[in-house]
C-alpha positions in Angstrom: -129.0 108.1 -68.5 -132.2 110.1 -69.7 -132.4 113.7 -70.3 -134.1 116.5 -67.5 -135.1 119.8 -68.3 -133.9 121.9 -65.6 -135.2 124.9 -67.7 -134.3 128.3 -66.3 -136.4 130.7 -68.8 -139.5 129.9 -69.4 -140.6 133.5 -71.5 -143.0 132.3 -74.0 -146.1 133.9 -75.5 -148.7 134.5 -74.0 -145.8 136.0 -70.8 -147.1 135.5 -67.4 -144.1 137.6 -65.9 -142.0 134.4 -64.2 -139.5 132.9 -66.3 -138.2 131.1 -63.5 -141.0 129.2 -62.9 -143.3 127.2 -65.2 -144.9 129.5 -68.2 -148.9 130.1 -67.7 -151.6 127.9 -67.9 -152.2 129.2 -71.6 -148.8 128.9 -73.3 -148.5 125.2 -71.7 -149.5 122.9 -74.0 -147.1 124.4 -76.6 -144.1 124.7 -74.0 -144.7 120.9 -73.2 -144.8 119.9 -76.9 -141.3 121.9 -76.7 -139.5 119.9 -74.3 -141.2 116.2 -75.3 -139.5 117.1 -79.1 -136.1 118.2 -77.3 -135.8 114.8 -76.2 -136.4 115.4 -72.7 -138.3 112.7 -70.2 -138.8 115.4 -67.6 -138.3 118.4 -66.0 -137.2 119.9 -63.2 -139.1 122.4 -60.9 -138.6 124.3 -57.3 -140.9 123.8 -54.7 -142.6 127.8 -55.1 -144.5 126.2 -57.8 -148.5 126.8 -57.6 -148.0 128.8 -54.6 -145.3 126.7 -52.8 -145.1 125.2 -49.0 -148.9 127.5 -49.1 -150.6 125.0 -51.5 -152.6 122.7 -51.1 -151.9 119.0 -51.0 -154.9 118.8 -54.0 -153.1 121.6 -56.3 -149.8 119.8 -56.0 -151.3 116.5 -56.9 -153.0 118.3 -60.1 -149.8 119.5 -61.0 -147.9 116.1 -60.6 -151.0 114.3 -62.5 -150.4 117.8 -65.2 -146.9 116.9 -66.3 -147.1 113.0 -66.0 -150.4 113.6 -68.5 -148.2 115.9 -70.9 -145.3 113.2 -70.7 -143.0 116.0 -68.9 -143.1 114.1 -65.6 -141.1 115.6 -62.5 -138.0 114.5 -61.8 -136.4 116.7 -59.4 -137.4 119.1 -56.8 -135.1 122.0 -56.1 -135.0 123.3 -52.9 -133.3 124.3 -49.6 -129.9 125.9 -48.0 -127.0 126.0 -46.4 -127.0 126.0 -42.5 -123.3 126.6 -41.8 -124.5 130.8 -41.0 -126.8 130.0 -38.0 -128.3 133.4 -39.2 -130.6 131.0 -41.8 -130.1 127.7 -40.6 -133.4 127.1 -39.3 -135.1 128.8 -42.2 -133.0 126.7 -45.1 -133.6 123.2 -42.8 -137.2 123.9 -43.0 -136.8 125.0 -46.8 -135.4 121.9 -47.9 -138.3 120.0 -45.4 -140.6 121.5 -47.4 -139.0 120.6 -50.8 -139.5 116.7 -49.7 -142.9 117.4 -48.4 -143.5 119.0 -51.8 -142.0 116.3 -53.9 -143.7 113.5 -51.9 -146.9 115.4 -52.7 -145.8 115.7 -56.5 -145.2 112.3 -57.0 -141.5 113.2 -57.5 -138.4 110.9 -55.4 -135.7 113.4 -56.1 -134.7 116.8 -54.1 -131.8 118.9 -55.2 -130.1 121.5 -52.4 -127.2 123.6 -52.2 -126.2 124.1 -48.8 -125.3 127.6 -49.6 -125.4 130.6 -47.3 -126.4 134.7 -48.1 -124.1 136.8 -49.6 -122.8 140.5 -49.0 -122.7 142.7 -51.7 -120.4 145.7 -49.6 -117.7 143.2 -49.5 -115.7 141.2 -52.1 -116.4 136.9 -53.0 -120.1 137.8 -53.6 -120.4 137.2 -56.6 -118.9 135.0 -59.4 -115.1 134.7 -60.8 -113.1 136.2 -58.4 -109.9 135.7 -56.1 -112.5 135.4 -52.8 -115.9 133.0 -52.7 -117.8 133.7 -49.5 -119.5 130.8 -47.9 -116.8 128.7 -49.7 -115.3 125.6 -48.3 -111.5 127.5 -48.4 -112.8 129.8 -45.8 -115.2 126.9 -43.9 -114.4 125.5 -40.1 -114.5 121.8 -39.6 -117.9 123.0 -37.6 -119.4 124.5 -40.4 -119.4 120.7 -42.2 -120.4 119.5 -38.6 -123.6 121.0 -38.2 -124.3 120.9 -41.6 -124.3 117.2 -41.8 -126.4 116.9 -38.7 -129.2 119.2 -40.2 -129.2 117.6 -43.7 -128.9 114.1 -42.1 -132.4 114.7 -40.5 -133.8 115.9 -43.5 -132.4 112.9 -45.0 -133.9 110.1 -42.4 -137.4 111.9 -42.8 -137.0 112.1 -46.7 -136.3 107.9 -47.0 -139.3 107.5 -44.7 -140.9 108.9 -47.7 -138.8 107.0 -50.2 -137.1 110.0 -51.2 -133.2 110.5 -52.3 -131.8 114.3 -51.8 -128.9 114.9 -53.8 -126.4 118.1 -52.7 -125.4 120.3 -55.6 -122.0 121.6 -55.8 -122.3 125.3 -56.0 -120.3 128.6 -55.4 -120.8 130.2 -52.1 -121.1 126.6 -50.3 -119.0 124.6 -48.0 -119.5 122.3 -50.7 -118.0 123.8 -53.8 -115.7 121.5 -55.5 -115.3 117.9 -55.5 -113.1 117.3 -51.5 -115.5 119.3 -49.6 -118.9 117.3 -51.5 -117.0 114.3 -50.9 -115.9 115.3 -46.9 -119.8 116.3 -46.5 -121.7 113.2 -47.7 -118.8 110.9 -45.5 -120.0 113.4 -42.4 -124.1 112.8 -43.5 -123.5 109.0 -44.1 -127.0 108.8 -45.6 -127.5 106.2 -48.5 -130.4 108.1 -50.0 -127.8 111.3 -49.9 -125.7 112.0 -52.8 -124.1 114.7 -55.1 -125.1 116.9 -57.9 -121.4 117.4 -59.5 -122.3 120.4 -61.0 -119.1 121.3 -63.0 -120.4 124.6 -64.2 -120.5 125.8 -60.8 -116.7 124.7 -60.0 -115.7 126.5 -63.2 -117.0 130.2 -62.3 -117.0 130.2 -58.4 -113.3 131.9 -58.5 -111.0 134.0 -61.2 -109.0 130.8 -61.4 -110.8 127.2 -61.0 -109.7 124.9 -58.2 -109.8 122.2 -60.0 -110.3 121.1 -63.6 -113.7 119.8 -64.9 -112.4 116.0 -65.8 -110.5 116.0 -62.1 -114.2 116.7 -60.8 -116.0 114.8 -62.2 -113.4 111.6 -61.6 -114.1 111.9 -58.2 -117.4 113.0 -57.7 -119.5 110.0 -60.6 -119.8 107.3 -58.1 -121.8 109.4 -55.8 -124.1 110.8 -58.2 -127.6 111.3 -57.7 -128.7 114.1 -60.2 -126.6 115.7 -62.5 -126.8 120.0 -63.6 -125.1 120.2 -66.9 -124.4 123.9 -68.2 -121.7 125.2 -70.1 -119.5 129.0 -69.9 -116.9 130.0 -71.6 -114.3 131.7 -69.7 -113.1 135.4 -70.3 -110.0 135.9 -67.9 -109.1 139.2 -66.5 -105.7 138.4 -64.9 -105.1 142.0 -64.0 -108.0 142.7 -62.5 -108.2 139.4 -61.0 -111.5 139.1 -62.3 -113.3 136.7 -64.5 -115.9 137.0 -66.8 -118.4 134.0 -67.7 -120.3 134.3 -70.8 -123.3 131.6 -70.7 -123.6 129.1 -74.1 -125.1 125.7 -75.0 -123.2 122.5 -74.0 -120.7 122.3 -77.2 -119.8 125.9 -76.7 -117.8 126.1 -73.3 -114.9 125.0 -71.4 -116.5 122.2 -69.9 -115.7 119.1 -71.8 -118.6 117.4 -71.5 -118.2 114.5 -73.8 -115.5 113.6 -71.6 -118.2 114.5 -68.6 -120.6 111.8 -70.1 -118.2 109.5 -70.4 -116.9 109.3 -67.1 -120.2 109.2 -65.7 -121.5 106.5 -67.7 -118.5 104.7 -66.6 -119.2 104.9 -62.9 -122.5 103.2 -63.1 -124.3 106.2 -63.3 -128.1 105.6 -63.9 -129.5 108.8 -63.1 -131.0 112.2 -65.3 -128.7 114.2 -66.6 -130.2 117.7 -66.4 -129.4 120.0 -68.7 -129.5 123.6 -66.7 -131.1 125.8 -69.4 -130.2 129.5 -71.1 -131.3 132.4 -68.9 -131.3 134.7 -72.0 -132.5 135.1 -75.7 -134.2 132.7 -77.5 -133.5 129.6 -74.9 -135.2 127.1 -76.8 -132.9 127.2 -79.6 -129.9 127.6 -77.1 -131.3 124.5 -75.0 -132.5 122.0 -78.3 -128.4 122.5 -79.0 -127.6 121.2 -75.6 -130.1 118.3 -75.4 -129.0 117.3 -78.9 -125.5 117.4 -78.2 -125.7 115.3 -75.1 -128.0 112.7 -77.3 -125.7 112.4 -79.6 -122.7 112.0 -77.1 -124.7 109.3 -75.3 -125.9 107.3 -78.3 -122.1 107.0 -79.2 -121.2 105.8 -75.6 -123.8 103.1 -75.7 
């Protein structure tokens, strides 16, 4: 396994006003030299960069030949949706169309998607660590799977034309939020350049109380593997208010045990980046050089 930067701040000096996104042309170079000395052999980006499905096949390619040339190559491209609400079906099929067509142009044979739907904010499950998840796969129809494998499935046979692998990341507010309904999907898809992104972070805070614990998860989901999110919360239980509170920390910090994580990854075969999903606030370099040096350490002591 090699390390991925799937940063999610990027606030450094001089700001350019999108820390979800790569910093600005002039705080670069110094960002790069950042994540080469964390450890990192790439990084992770979504397919809005340098003006998204609008840009130019020549801007993408300069981008690509950018990061390769800085020794921050991409690894990943992150983008798509759901399409179990036909409200954004077509929209999310032609999101995650674009992602391929992005990363073909970036040089990059990996797309991350969630297959997640819209939330609503008037009613409860719309946000994290509570009793109700909308979109989840406790409320899903066998249809909802249905038609999502059929869209992703011709994603998929257009992305291998193109020698690309899309990997489906388990994530709240999805029909594919915990380790049965991945593993129900990618049988219904029966694509061999389809896998999973067993995010465990995301099974830990999509409800109060988790469906399943971390190690089961990750048991059942290694062997399908394609990309790998690693964050870490740690858990702040409410029981009565039903609510849950997740605090965000480094790897070492939270509930998910992660050198077991490692482990049982390394012993299905797994050959893939493990991405460490960065901090969102404060000084996220610090935060993130503690996760990449955590999950170095645990990996030079697996072998």
């Amino acid at each position: 396994m090699k390390l991925a930067y799937a940063f999610r701040r990027s606030n450094l000096y001089p700001y350019d006003g999108d820390p979800w996104n790569m910093p600005g042309k002039e705080a670069r170079p110094a960002w790069y030299k950042l994540v080469r000395d964390m450890g990192f052999a790439g990084i992770e980006i979504a397919n809005n960069a340098v003006g998204g499905p609008a840009a130019s096949a020549q801007a993408v390619q300069d981008l690509g030949k950018e990061l390769a040339d800085n020794g921050v190559p991409c690894v990943c491209v992150r983008g798509g949706g759901g399409m179990a609400n036909p409200r954004v079906a077509t929209v999310s099929k032609q999101r995650m169309e674009e992602a391929v067509a992005f990363a073909q142009k970036l040089g990059c044979s990996l797309v991350n998607t969630t297959v997640g739907v819209p939330t609503v904010s008037t009613i409860p499950g719309d946000f994290t660590g509570e009793p109700t998840s909308q979109g989840s796969s406790r409320d899903a129809h066998e249809s909802d799977f249905q038609v999502t494998a059929q869209g992703v499935r011709e994603v998929a046979r257009k992305a291998a034309d193109l020698g690309i692998e899309l990997s489906i990341e388990v994530h709240q507010h999805s029909i594919a939020d915990n380790s049965w309904s991945a593993l129900h999907l990618l049988d219904l898809i029966d694509m061999p350049n389809v896998g999973v992104n067993p995010d465990l972070g995301n099974i830990l805070w999509t409800y109060d109380v988790p469906e399943e614990s971390s190690e089961n998860a990750i048991l059942a989901l290694a062997s399908r593997a394609k990309y790998w999110h690693c964050k870490n919360l740690r858990r702040v239980h409410i029981p009565e208010n039903k609510h849950t509170i997740f605090l965000r920390v480094p790897l070492p910090d939270g509930d998910v045990d992660y050198r077991f994580a490692i482990s049982a990854m390394q012993a299905a075969g797994y050959s893939g980046y493990l991405a460490i999903e960065g901090m969102q606030l404060g000084d996220h370099i610090s935060g993130d050089r503690r996760s990449a040096a955590y999950a170095q350490e645990i990996l030079a002591g697996i072998g």
